[in-house]
C-alpha positions as CSV (number, residue, x, y, z in Angstrom):
1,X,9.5,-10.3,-24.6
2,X,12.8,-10.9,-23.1
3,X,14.8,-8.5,-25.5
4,X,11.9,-5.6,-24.3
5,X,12.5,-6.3,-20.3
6,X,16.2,-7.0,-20.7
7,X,17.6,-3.3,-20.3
8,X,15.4,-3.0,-16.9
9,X,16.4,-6.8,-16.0
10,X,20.2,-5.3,-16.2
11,X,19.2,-2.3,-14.8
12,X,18.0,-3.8,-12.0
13,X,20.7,-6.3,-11.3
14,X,23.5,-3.5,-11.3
15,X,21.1,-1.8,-8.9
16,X,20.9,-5.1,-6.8
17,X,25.0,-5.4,-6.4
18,X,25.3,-1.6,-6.1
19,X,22.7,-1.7,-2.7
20,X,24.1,-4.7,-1.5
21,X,27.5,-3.3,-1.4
22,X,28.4,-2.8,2.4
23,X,30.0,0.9,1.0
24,X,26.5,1.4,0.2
25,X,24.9,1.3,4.0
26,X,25.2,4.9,4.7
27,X,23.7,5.7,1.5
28,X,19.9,6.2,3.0
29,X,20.8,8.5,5.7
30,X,22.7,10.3,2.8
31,X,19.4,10.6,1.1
32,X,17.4,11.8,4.1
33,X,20.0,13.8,4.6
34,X,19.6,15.7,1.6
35,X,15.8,15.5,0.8
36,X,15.1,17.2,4.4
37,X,14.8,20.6,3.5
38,X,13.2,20.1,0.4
39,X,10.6,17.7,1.6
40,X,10.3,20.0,4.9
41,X,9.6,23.4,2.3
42,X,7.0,21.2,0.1
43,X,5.1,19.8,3.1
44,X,5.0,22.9,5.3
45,X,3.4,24.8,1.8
46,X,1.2,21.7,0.8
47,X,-0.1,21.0,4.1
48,X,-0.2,24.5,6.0
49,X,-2.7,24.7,8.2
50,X,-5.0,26.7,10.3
51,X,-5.9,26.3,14.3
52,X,-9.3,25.5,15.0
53,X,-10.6,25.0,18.4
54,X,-7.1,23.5,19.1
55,X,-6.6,21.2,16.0
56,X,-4.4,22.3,13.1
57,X,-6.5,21.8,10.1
58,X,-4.6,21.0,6.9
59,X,-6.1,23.8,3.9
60,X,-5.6,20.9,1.3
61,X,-7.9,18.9,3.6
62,X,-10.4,21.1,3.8
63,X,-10.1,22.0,-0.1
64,X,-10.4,18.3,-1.2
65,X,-14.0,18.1,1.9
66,X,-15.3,21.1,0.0
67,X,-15.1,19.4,-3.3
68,X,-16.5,16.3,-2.2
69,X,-19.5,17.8,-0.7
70,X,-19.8,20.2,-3.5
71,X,-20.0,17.5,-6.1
72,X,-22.2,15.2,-3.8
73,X,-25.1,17.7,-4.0
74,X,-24.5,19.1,-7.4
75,X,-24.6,16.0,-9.1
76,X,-26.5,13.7,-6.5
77,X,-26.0,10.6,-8.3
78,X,-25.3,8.6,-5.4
79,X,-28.5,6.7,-4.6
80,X,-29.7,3.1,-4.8
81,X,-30.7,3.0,-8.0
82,X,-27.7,4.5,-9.5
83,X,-25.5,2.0,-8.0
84,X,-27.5,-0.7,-9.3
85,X,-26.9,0.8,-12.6
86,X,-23.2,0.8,-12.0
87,X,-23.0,-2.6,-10.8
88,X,-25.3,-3.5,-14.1
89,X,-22.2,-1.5,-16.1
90,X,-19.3,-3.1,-14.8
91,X,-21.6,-6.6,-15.4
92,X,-21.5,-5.7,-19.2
93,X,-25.2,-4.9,-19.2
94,X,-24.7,-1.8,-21.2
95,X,-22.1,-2.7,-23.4
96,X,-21.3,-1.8,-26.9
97,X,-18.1,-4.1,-28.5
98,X,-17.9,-1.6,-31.3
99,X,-17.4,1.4,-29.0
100,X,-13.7,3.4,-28.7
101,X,-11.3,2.6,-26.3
102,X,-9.1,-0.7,-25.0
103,X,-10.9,-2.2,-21.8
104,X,-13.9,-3.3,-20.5
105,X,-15.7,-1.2,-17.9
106,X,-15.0,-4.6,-15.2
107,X,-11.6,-4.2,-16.5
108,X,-11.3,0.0,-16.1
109,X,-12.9,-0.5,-12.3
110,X,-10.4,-3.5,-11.2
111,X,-7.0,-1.5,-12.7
112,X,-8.2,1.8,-10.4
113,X,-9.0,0.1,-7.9
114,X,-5.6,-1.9,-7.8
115,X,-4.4,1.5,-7.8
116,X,-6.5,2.5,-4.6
117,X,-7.1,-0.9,-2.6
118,X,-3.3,-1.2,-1.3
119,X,-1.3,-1.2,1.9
120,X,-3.2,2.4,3.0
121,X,-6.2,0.1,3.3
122,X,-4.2,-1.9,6.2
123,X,-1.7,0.5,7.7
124,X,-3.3,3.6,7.3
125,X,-6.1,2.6,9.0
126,X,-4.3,1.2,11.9
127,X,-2.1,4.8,11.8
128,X,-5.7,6.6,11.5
129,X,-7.2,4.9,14.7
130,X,-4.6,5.1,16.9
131,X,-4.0,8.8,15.8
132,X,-8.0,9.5,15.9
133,X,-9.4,7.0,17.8
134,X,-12.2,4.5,17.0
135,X,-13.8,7.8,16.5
136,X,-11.7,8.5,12.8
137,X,-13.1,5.3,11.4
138,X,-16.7,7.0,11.4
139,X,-15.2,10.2,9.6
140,X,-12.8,7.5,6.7
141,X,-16.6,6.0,5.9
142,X,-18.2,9.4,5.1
143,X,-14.8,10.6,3.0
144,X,-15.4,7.5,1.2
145,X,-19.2,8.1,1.0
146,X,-18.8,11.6,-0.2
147,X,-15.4,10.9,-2.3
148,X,-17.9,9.1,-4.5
149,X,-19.5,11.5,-6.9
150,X,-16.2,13.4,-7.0
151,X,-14.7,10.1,-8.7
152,X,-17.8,10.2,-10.9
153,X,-16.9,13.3,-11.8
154,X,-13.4,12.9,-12.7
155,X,-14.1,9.2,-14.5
156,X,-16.7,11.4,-17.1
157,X,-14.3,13.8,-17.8
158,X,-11.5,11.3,-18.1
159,X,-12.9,9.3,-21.0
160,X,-14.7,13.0,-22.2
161,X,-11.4,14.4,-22.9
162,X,-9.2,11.4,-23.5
163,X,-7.2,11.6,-26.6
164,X,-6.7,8.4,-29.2
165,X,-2.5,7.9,-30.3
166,X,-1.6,6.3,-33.9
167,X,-0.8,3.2,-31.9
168,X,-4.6,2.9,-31.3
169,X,-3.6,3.3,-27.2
170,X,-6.2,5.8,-25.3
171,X,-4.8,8.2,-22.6
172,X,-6.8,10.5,-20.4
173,X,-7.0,12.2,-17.5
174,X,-6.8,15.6,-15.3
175,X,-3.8,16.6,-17.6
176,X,-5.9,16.2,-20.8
177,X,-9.4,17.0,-19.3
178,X,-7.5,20.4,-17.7
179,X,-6.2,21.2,-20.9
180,X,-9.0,20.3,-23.2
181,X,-11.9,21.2,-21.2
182,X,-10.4,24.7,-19.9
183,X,-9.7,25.5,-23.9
184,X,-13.3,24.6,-23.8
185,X,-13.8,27.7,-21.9
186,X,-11.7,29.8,-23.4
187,X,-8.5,29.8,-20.6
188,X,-6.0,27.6,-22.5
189,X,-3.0,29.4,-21.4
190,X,-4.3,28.2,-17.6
191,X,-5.6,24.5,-19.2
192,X,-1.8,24.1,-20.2
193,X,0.2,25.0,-17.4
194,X,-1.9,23.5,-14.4
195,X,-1.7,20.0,-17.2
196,X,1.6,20.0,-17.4
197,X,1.8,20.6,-13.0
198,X,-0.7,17.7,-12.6
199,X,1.5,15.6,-15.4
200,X,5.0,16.8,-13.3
201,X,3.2,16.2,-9.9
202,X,2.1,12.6,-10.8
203,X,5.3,11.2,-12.3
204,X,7.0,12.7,-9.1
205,X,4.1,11.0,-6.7
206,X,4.1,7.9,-8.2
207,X,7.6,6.6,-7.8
208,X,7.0,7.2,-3.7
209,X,3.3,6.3,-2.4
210,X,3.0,4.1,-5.4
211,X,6.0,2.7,-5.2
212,X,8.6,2.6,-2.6
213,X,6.0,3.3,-0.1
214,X,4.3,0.1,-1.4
215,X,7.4,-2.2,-1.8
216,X,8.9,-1.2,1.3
217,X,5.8,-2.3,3.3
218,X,5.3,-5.3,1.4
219,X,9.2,-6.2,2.4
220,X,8.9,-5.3,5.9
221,X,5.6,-8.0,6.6
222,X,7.6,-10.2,4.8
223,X,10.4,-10.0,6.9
224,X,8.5,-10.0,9.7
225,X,6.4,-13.8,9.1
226,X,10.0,-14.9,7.8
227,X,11.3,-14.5,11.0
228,X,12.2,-11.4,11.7
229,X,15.9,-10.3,12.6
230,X,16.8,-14.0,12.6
231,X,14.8,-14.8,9.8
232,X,15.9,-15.6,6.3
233,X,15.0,-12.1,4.6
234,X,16.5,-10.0,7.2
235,X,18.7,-7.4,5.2
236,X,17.7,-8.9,1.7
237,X,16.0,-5.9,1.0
238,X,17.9,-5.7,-2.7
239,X,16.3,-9.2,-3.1
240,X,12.9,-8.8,-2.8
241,X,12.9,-5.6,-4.6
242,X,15.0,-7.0,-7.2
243,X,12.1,-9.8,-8.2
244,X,9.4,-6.9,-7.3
245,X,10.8,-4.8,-10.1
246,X,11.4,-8.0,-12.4
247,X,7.6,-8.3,-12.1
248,X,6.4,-5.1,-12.3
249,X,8.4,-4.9,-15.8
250,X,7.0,-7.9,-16.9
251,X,3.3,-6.7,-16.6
252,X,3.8,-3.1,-17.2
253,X,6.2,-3.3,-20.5
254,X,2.9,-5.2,-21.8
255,X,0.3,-1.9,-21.7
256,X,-2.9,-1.8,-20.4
257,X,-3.7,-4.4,-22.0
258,X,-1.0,-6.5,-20.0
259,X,-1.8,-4.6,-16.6
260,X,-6.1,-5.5,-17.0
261,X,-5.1,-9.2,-17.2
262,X,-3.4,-9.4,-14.3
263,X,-5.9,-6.6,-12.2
264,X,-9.4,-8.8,-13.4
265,X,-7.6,-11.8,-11.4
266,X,-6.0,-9.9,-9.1
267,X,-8.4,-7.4,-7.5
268,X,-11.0,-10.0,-6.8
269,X,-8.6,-12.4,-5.4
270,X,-6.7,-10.3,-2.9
271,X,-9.9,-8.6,-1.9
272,X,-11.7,-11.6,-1.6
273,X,-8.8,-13.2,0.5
274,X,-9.0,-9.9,3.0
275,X,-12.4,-9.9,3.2
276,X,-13.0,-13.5,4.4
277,X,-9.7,-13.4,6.7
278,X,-11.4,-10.2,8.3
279,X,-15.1,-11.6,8.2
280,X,-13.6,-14.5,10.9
281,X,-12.0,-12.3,13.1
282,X,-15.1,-10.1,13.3
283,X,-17.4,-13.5,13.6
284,X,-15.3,-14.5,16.5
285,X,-15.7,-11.2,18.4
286,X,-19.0,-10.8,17.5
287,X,-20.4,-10.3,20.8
288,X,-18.3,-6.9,21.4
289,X,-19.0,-5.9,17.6
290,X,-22.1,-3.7,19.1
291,X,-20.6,-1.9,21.4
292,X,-17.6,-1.5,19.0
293,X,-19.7,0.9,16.3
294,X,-21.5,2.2,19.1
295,X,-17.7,3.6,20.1
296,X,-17.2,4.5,16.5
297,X,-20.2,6.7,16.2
298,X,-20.2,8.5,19.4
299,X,-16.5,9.1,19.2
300,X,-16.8,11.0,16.2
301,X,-18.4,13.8,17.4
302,X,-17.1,13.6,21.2
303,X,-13.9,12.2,20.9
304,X,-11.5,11.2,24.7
305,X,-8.6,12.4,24.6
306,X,-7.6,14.0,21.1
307,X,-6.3,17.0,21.6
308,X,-8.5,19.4,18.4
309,X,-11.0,17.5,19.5
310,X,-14.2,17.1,16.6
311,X,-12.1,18.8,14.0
312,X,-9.0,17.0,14.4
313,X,-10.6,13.1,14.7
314,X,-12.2,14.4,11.5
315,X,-9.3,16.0,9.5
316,X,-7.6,12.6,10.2
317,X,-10.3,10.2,9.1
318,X,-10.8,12.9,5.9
319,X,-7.0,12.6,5.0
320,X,-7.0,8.9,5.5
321,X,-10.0,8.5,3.2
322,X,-8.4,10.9,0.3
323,X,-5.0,8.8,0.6
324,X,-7.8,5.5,0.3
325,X,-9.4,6.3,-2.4
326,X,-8.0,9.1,-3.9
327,X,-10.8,10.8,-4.5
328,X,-9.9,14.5,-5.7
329,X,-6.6,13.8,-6.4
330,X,-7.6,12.2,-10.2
331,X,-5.1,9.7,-10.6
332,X,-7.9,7.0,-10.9
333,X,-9.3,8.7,-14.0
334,X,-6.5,7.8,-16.1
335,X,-7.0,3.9,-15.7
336,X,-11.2,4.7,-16.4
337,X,-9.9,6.8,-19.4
338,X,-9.3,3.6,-21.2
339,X,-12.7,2.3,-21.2
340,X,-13.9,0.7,-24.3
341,X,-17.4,3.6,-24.6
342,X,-18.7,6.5,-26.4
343,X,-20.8,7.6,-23.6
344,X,-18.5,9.3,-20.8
345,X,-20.7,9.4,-18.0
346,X,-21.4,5.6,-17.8
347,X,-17.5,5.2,-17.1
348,X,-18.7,8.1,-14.3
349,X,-21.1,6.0,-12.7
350,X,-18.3,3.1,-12.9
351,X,-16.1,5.1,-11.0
352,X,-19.0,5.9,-7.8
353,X,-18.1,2.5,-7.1
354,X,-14.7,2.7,-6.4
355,X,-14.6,4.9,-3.0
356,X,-17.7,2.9,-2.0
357,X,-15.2,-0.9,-2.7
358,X,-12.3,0.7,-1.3
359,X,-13.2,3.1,1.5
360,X,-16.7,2.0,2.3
361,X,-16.0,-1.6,2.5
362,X,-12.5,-2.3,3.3
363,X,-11.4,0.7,5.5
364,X,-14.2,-0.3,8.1
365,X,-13.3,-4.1,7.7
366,X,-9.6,-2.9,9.2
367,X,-11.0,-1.1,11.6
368,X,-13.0,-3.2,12.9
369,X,-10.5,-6.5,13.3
370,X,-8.4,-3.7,15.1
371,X,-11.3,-2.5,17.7
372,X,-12.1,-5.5,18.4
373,X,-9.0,-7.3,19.1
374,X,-6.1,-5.2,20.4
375,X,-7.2,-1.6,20.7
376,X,-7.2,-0.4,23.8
377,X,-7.9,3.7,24.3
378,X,-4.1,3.9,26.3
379,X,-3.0,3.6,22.4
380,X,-4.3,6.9,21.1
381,X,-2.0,9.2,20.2
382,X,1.0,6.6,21.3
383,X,3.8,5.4,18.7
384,X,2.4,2.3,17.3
385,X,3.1,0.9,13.5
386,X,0.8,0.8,11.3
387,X,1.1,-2.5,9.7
388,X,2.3,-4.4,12.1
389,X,-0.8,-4.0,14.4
390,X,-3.1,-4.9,12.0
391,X,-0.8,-8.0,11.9
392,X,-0.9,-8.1,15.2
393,X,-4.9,-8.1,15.3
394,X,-5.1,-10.9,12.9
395,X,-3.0,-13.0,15.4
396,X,-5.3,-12.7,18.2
397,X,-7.7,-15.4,16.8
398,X,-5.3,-17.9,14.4
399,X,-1.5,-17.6,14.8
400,X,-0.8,-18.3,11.3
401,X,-3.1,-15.5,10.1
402,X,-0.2,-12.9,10.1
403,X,1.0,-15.1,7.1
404,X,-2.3,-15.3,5.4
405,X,-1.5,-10.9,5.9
406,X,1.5,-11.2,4.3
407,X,0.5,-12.7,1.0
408,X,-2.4,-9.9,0.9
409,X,0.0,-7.1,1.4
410,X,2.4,-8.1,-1.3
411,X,-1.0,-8.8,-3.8
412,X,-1.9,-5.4,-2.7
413,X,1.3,-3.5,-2.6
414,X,2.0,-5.6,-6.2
415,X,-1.2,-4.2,-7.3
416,X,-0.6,-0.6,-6.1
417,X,2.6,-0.5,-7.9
418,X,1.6,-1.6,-11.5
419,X,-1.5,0.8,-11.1
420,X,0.6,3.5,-10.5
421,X,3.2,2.3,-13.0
422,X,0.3,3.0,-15.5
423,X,-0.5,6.5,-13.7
424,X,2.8,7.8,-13.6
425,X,3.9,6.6,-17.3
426,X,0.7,8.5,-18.7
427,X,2.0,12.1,-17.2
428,X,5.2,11.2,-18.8
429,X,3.7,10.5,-21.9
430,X,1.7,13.9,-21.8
431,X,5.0,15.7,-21.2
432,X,7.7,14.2,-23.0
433,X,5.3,12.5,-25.9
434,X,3.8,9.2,-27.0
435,X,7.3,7.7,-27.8
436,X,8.5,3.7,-27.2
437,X,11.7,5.3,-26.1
438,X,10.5,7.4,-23.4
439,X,8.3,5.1,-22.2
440,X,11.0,2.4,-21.7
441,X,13.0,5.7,-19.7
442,X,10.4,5.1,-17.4
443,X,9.4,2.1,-16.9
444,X,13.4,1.7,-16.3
445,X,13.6,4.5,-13.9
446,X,10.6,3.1,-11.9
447,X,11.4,-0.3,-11.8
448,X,14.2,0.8,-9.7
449,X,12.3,2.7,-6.9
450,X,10.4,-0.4,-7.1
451,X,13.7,-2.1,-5.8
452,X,14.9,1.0,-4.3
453,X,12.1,0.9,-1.7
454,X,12.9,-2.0,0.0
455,X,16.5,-1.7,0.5
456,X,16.2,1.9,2.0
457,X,14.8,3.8,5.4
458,X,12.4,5.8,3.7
459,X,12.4,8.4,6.0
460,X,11.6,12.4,4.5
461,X,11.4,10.4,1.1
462,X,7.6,9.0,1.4
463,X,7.1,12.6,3.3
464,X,8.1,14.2,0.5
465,X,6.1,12.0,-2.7
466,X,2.9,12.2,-0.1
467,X,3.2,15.9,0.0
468,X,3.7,15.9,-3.9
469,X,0.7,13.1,-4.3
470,X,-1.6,15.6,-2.3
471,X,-0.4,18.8,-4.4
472,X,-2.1,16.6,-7.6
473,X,-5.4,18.1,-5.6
474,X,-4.5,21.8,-6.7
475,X,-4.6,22.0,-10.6
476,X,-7.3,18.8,-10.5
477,X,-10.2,20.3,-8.2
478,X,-9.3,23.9,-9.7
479,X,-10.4,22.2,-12.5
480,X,-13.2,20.4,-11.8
481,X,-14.8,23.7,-10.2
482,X,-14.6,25.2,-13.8
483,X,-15.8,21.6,-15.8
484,X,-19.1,21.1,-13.1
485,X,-21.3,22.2,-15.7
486,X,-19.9,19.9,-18.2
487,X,-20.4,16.9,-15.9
488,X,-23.6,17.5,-15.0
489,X,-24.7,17.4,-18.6
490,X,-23.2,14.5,-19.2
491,X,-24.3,12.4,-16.2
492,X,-27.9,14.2,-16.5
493,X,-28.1,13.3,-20.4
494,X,-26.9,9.6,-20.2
495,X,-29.2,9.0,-17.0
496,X,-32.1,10.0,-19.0
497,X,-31.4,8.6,-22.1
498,X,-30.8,5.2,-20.1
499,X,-34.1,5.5,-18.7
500,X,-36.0,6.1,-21.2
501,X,-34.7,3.1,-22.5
502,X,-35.0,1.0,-19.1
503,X,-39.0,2.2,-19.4
């Protein structure tokens, strides 16, 4: 094991004494500097938008609503009793030991959602409502509602079209379902190229959102219950990135075999931690919880003071929900892809879950610690962090709570990066081949964004991978439009084969 990790371990320690050099300070605005235009070009393209009743509305936005509700009512598989089914799947109800693939469907669920429960879950939140108002809460719950068949729709294809290496490893996703499933109907010229976009896109993506994004917020609530500018960790940047990345090699240089071992504990734990820290602020402010969601609802549709009004509280919840649970954008289907099944649409139904876990459940939990502690409506539309007032919120009722925060945000942020680890080494795999060497190029090259990310002001560089993360919607709903038949036979087939056999 340690001759494996040792080329990233010296990697990263030249990395470590190279970003810790004082010739080095200037190095982040140098980076900025040079990104700008770039990042300025992608996002004005990616994110171009319309005016609507005095909102601008993102095209990408309204692409990824159209899909959501498209798939919601094509498919309908999100009721009650499908969700019990789901919940029976991931329980190992439905099981078959003897089945293809490398995971367990509990396994599959906890590696996407370590993907998708990260820091957005805290700070974007916190961004969302003081962007949108209590109002943009409402509209995060039904992205995440209607976010859910979508995921059920990528999961099915994901393990449908996944494709089996010598090695015995699985890999799937919207660069093999894209390819396979559009040669399916007869456009493989088209099934290739927007593949090999989503691959490109995704390897891009993934070393920002999923990585420095995730690090450098991890580093900065660190710093902050450390003390701040006086505190021990102020300027150590290169340190905790340097044992981040030492980690993050460790698990990922093991497969997904490695990375499920440490998501099955993880997940759980982190989640559990956040929910019962946020269940005690809410119980202590229970008597303002009513008229809270009563603020939350009519705020949606008659928002005070955004400007856009309706459409703009509701592009921001929307966007907040797609960078939650990802939902359209198909990254999560290449964790699912490694399900141990023969029937793709029960890994589907595994995958309804996900938006309902992370958007659903946690979003709202956020939101509501915020509402009810320091919100106040003078913050709307004002310059307030993200992270740090969610931090903030937790403070209100136990002043050591801000430290129970920190540990969540570097499980989640840990989580988030050895998810996407998996996510972005798969699109390298699909464009440079299944190859120990190229998959060691990786795993070095993101081990140092992993370090990287907390040693530099981010700046246009987390612009530009979340304009790149959101152009992973293009090829992927294109896509999905042209494989809805194929999903709905496979979700309709397996439902009633499974009841026939439940009856």
């Amino acid at each position: 094991m340690l001759r494996k990790i040792m080329p990233v371990l010296i990697l990263a320690i030249g990395s470590l004494f190279t970003l810790s050099n004082p010739a080095f300070a200037g190095f982040d605005e140098t980076v900025n500097a040079a990104l700008a235009p770039i990042s300025k070009a992608v996002s004005s393209f990616i994110f171009f938008s319309v005016p609507l009743n005095g909102a601008d509305i993102p095209l990408i936005v309204v692409w990824l609503i159209a899909c959501s509700v498209f798939f919601t009512f094509y498919l309908r598989v999100l009721t009650p009793r499908n969700i019990k089914t789901s919940l029976k799947m991931v329980r190992g109800d439905y099981t078959d030991p003897n089945d293809e693939g490398q995971i367990s469907h509990f396994k599959a669920l906890t590696t996407a959602l370590s993907g998708t429960v990260g820091v957005g879950n805290i700070g974007a939140v916190a961004f969302a409502i003081t962007i949108g108002g209590p109002g943009a809460l409402f509209w995060i719950i039904v992205g995440g509602l209607l976010g859910a068949s979508l995921k059920c729709a990528e999961c099915t294809l994901g393990v449908k079209y996944r494709t089996k290496h010598q090695d015995g490893s699985v890999s799937g996703g919207p660069m093999y379902y894209l390819e396979e499933g559009l040669k399916e109907k007869n456009l493989p010229r088209l099934g290739k190229i927007i593949g090999c976009m989503y691959a490109g896109f995704i390897v891009i993506g993934c070393l920002g959102i999923g990585n420095m994004f995730q690090s450098n917020q991890a580093y900065e609530q660190l710093q902050l219950v450390t003390g701040g500018a006086d505190g021990f960790l102020f300027g150590k940047g290169w340190l905790v990135g340097g044992i981040m990345a030492f980690i993050v090699a460790l698990v990922l240089i093991g497969g997904i075999q490695s990375i499920t071992r440490v998501t099955s504990k993880l997940v759980p734990g982190m989640a559990g931690i956040y929910f019962v820290a946020a269940l005690i602020v809410i119980g202590l402010n229970i008597e303002a919880l009513p008229g809270v969601i009563a603020d939350v609802v009519t705020q949606a549709f008659n928002p005070a003071g955004i400007t856009g009004g309706l459409f703009a509280v509701m592009i921001i919840g929307f966007r907040r929900s797609t960078f939650s649970n990802e939902a359209g954008l198909g990254s999560s289907s290449i964790a699912h892809a490694a399900v141990k099944t023969n029937q793709p649409a029960s890994e589907g139904l595994v995958g309804l879950l996900e938006p309902l876990i992370d958007t659903v459940i946690i979003c709202p939990l956020t939101g509501l610690v915020i509402l009810l502690t320091v919100f106040s409506p003078e913050m709307v539309g004002g310059d307030v962090q993200g992270v740090q007032l969610t931090s903030a919120a937790f403070e209100t009722v136990i002043w050591w709570f801000p430290n129970v925060l920190a540990i969540v945000i570097v499980l989640f942020a840990f989580s988030s990066i050895i998810a996407w680890g998996y996510y972005g080494q798969k699109g390298w795999i699909y464009l440079f081949g299944n190859d120990p060497v190229q998959s060691k190029i990786f795993l070095l090259i993101y081990c140092v964004f992993v370090l990287i990310g907390c040693t530099l002001d981010l700046g246009v560089i987390i612009d530009f991978s979340d304009a790149i993360v959101f152009c992973m919607a293009l090829p992927n709903v294109l896509g999905l439009y042209f494989l809805a038949p194929v999903v709905k036979r496979e979700v309709g087939t397996y439902l009633e084969k499974l009841r026939s056999v439940e009856t």
